[in-house]
C-alpha positions in Angstrom: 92.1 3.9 -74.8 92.7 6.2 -71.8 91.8 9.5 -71.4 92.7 11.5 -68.7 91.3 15.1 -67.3 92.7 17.2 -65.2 89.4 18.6 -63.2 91.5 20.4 -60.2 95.3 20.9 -59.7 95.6 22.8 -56.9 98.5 23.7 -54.7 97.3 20.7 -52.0 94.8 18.3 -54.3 94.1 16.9 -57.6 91.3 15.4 -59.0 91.4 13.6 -62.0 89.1 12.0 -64.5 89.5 9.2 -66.2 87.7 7.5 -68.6 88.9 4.2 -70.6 87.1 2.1 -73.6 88.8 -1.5 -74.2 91.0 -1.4 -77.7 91.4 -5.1 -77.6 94.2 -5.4 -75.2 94.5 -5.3 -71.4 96.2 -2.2 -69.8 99.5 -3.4 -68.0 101.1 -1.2 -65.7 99.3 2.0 -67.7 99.6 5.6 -66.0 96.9 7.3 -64.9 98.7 10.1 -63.0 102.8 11.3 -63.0 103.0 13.9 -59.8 105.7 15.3 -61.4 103.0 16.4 -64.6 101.3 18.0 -62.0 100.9 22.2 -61.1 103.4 22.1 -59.1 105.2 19.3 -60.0 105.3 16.6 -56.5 107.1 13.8 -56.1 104.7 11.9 -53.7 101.2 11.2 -53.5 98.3 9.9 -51.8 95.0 8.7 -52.5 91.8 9.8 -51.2 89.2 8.9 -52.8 87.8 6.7 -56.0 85.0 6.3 -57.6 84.4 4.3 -60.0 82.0 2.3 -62.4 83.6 -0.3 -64.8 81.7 -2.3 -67.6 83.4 -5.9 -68.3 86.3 -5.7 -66.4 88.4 -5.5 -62.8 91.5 -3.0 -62.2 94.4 -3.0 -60.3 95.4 0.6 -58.8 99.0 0.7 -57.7 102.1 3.5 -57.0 105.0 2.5 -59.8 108.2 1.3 -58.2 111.5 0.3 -59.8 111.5 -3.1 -58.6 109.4 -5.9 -60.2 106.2 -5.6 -57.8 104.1 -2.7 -57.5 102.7 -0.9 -54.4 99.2 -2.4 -54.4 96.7 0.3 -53.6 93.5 -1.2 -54.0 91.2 -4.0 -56.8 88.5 -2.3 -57.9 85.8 -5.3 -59.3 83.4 -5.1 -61.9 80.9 -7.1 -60.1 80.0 -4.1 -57.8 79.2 -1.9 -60.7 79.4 1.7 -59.3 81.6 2.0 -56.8 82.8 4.9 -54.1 86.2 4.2 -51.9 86.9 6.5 -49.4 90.4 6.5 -47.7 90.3 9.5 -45.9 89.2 8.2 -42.5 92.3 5.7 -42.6 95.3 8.1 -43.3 95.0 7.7 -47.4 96.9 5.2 -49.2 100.0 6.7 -49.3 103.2 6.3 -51.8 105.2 3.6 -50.0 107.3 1.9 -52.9 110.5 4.1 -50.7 113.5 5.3 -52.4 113.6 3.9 -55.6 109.7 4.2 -56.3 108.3 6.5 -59.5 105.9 8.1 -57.6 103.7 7.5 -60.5 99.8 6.0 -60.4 99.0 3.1 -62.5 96.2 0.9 -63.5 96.2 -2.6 -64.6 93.1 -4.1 -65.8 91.6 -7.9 -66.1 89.0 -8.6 -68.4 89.2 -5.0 -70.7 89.1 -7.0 -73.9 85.7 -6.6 -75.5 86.3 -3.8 -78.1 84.0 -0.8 -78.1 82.3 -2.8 -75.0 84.1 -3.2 -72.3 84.6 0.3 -71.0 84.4 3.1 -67.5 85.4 6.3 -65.6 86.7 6.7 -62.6 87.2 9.8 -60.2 90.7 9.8 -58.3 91.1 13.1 -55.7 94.9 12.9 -54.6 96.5 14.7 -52.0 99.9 16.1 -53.0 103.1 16.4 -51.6 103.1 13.8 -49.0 106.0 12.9 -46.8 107.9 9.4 -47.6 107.2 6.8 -45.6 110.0 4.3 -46.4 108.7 0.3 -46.3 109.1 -1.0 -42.6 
């Protein structure tokens, strides 16, 4: 199970909640955030900042492309309990799955398969509207 909630959707940033509680079966490729579900609608993003604090499991954060592979963003471990990421000071981790990308956040998790156990939240803050940059 995934919840999702808004906290701010402003005209530059969102932050988002999100707060997930193992059903029995790993999240593949799930979305956490669609820009174009956003206030106003965006078709690129960046991230931040996380923070995070997963019981039982690891999770995969990447930007949805059409093409097999992901755009890795980042693993976030369950071994580290609580966790803050900051990407601020290095540019953000920007949209880069180019042309044919979704645009959309997604989490994938390993390890989410205790029922009613495994479980966390996480904080995203997103800057919107970013400019493409096309793979290199």
């Amino acid at each position: 199970m995934l919840t999702t909630t808004t906290l701010l959707d402003g005209p530059e940033h969102a932050i988002i909640h999100i707060y997930m509680r193992s059903d029995g079966v790993e999240l593949v490729d799930e979305i956490l955030l669609d820009p174009a579900e956003l206030n106003p609608p965006c078709a690129r993003l960046a991230v931040e900042q996380i923070l995070y604090d997963f019981a039982g499991y690891d999770a995969r954060i990447a930007f949805g492309s059409g093409l097999v592979e992901q755009t890795l963003i980042w693993v976030l471990p369950e071994g580290s309990g609580s966790g803050y990421r900051d990407f601020k000071p290095f540019g953000n981790f920007v949209d880069r799955s180019g042309l044919d990308g979704t645009g959309k956040l997604l989490i994938t998790t390993t390890g989410f398969q205790a029922q009613d156990i495994d479980q966390g939240s996480m904080i995203l803050r997103i800057r919107k509207n970013v400019r493409q940059l096309l793979p290199t």
